[in-house]
N, C-alpha and C positions, 0 to 999 in steps of 0.2 A: 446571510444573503437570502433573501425571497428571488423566485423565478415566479415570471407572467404563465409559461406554460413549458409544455416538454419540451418544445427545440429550446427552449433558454437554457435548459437542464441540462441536454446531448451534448450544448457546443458547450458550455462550461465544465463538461468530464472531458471533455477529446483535450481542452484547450490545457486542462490545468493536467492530462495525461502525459501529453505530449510535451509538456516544459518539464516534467519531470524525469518523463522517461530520457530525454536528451543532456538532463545532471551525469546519465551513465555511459556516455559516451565518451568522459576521460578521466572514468576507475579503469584502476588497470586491472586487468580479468585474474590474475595470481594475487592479485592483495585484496580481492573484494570482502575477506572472511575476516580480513583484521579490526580486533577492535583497536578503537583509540580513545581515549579515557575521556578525553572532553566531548564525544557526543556518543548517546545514549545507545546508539545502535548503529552495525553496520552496514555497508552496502545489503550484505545478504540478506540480513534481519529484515531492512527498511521494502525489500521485494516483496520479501516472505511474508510479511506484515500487510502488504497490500493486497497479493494475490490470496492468502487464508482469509480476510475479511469479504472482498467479493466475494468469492467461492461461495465461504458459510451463509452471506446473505439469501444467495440465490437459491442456494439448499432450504434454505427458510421458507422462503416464496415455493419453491417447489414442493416441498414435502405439504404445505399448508392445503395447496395446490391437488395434491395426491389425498388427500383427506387424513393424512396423518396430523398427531398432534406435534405441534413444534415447539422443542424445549431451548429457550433463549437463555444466555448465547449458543450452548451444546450441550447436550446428555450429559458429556463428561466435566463442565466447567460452570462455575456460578458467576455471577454478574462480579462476586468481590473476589475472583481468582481469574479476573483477564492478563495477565504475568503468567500464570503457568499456561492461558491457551495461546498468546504471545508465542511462548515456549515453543507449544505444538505446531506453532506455525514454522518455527523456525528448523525444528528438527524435521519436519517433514520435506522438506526442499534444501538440508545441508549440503545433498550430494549433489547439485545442479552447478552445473557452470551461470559466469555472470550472463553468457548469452541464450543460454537454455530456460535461464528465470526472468529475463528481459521477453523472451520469446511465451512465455508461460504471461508473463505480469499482461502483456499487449489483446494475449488472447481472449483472457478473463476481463480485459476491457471489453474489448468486443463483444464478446459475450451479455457483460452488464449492461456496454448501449444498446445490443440488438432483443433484451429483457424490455427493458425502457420503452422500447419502439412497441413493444405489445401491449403497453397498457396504457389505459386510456384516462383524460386529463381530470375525469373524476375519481380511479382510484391512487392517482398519485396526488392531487392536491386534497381530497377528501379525509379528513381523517377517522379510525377505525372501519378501514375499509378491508386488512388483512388483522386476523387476530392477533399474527406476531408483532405488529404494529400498535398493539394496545398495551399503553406504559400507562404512570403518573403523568409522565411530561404530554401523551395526548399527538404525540407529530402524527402528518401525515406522509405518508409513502415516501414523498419527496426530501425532506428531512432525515430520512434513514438512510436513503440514497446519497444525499451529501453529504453528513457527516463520516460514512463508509468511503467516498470518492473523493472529487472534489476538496475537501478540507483536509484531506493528512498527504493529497496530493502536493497539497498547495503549504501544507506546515513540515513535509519533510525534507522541498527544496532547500532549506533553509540546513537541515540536518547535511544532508548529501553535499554541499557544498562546504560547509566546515570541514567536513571528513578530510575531504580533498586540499582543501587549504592547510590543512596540518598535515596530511599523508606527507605533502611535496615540501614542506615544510624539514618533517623528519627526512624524509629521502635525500633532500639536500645535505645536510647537516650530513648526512653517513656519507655522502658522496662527495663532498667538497676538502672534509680532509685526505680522505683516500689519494684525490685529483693529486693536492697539495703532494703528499706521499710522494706518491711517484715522480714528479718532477722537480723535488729537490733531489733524488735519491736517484732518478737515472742518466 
């Protein structure tokens, strides 16, 4: 997806936020930790995963910002160990409830559009305007932004929703013999 300029950028983070963040309105908050073997990640992961990528980005731009050097993706992790910063992301927020990491994921939106809002439509469509932004592939600003946003917003509805469709799935399945159970038997 190319954008014409920033507000094409904003309303397509709110919009693909907003469809996603409302996939979490019927996990149930006690089973949001569990995995289920047919999709890759859980409710928890798939927060943790979106709230540690904003964050690290913004830290990128900031620290760049601060005149420090910025090491991509992190000091501690190499381009071909994004699984163990995965990881990082996930143990860093295990102890959060599902509404404290809903409350955490909305904020670091905000955060990321009121970023957005500060930069101006030559260093987001420009490229090698920030040096963190100086790869092989050459993107500019905007490009980082959406494959960070935007894009795993929009490819883990797809996750979050299987999850759910097999939770209730299982949940039945334990529940409908039980049901059964009892009403032969009392």
């Amino acid at each position: 997806m190319n954008y014409q300029n920033k507000e094409e950028l904003l309303v397509e983070i709110k919009k693909s936020y907003h469809l996603f963040d409302q996939e979490f309105d019927t996990v149930p908050a006690e089973k949001f930790t569990l995995h289920i073997e047919e999709v890759d990640k859980t409710p928890q992961e798939m927060l943790a995963y979106q709230i540690g990528w904003l964050n690290l980005i913004m830290e990128w731009e900031q620290s760049e910002l601060d005149g420090k050097l910025v090491i991509t993706p992190s000091p501690e992790y190499k381009w071909n160990q994004l699984g163990l910063l995965y990881q990082s992301f996930y143990t860093k927020y295990e102890e959060h409830s599902l509404d404290e990491l809903r409350l955490l994921f909305k904020n670091s939106v905000n955060a990321w559009c009121d970023w957005i809002e500060l930069l101006t439509e030559e260093e987001l469509f420009t490229p090698n305007m920030r040096k963190w932004t100086i790869t092989k592939a050459n993107w500019p600003m905007w490009k980082w932004i959406h494959i960070n946003s935007v894009a795993p917003f929009k490819n883990f509805r797809p996750k979050i929703r299987k999850w759910k469709k097999i939770y209730i799935l299982i949940f039945r399945h334990i529940l409908i013999p039980s049901a059964i159970f009892q009403v032969v038997f009392t």
